[in-house]
C-alpha positions as CSV (number, residue, x, y, z in Angstrom):
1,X,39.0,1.3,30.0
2,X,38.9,0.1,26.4
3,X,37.8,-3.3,26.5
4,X,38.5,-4.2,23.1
5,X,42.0,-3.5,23.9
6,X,41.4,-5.8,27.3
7,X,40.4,-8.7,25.4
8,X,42.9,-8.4,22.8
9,X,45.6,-8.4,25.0
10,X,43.7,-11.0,27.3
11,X,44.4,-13.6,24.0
12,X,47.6,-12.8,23.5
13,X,48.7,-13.8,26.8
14,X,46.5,-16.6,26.6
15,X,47.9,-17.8,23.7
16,X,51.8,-17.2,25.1
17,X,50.7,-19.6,28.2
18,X,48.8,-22.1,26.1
19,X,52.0,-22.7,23.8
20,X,54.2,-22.9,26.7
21,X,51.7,-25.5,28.3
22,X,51.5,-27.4,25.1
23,X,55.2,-27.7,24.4
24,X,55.7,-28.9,28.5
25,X,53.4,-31.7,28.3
26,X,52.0,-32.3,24.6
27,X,48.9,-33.2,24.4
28,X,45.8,-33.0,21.8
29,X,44.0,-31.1,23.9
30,X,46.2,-28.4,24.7
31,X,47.2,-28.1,20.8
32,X,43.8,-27.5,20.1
33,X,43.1,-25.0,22.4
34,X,46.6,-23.0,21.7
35,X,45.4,-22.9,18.0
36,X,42.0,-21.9,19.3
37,X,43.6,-18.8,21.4
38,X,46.0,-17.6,18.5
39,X,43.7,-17.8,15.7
40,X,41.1,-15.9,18.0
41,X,44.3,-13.3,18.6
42,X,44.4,-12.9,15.4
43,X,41.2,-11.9,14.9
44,X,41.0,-9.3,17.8
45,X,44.1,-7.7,15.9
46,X,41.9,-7.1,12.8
47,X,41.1,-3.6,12.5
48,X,43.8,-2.3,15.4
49,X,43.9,1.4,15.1
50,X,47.3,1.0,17.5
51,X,50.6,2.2,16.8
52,X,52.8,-1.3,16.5
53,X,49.2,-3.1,14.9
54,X,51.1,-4.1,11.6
55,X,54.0,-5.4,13.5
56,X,51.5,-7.6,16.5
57,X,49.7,-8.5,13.3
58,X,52.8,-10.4,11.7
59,X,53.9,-11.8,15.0
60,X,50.0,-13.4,15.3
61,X,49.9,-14.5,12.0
62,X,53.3,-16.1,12.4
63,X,53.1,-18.3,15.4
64,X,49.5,-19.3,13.5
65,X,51.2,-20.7,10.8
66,X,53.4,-22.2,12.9
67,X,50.8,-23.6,15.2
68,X,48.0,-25.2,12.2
69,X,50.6,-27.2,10.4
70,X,51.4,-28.6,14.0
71,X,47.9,-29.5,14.4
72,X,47.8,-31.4,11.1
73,X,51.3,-32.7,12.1
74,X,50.2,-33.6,15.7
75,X,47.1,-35.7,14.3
76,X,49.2,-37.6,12.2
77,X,51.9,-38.9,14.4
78,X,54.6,-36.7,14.7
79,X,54.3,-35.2,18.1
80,X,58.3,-34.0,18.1
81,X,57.7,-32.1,14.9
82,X,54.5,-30.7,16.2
83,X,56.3,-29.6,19.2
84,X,59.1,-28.0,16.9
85,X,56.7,-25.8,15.7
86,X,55.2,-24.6,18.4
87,X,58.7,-23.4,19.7
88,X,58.5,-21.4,17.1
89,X,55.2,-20.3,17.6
90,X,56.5,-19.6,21.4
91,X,59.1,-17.2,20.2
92,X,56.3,-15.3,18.0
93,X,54.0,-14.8,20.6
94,X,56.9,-13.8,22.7
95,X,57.9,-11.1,20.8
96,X,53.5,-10.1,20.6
97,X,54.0,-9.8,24.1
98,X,56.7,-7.9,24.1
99,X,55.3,-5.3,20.9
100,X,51.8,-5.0,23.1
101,X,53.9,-3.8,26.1
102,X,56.0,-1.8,24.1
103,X,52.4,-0.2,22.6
104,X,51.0,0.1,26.0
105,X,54.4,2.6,27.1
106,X,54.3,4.5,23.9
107,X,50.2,5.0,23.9
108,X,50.9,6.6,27.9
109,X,52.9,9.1,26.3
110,X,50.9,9.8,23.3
111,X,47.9,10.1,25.3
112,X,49.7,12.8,28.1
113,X,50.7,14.7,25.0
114,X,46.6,15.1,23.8
């Protein structure tokens, strides 16, 4: 087992069901620790040696700029705008999720070929 790869991927479903929980019941807390998750993500994906790491790199560094402007927009006030964004930040981590399994299938077959 590679457990960089393990926790990588560990955050990056953590940070898909953290944004879905945030934008179901909105709340400081759950903001915090959804920003917490993708920026921590993000970092795991430094350095990635896979063969989709540019494109899970973008999709992290999306929904994180979707999801620190909704933390400054959240403290402020504007919970609906805050909650905007992090829809949008849901549809980039769903498309991580999507890229990681798509990286898992094609690193099977690159590794049966070795």
């Amino acid at each position: 087992m590679k457990f960089k790869k393990i926790f990588t991927d560990f955050f990056i479903l953590m940070a898909l069901t953290t944004n879905i929980s945030f934008i179901v019941t909105p709340s400081s807390y759950e903001l915090v620790i959804t920003v917490a998750a993708n920026l921590a993500a993000t970092i795991l994906k430094i350095g990635e040696g896979r063969i989709l790491s540019t494109e899970l790199m973008a999709s992290s560094l999306v929904a994180d700029l979707h999801l620190v402007p909704a933390l400054f927009l959240y403290f402020l006030g504007d919970v609906g705008e805050a909650t905007s964004l992090a829809v949008g930040a849901l549809a980039a981590n769903v498309i991580s999720v999507f890229l990681s399994i798509i990286e898992t299938i094609l690193s099977v077959f690159t590794d049966e070929e070795e």
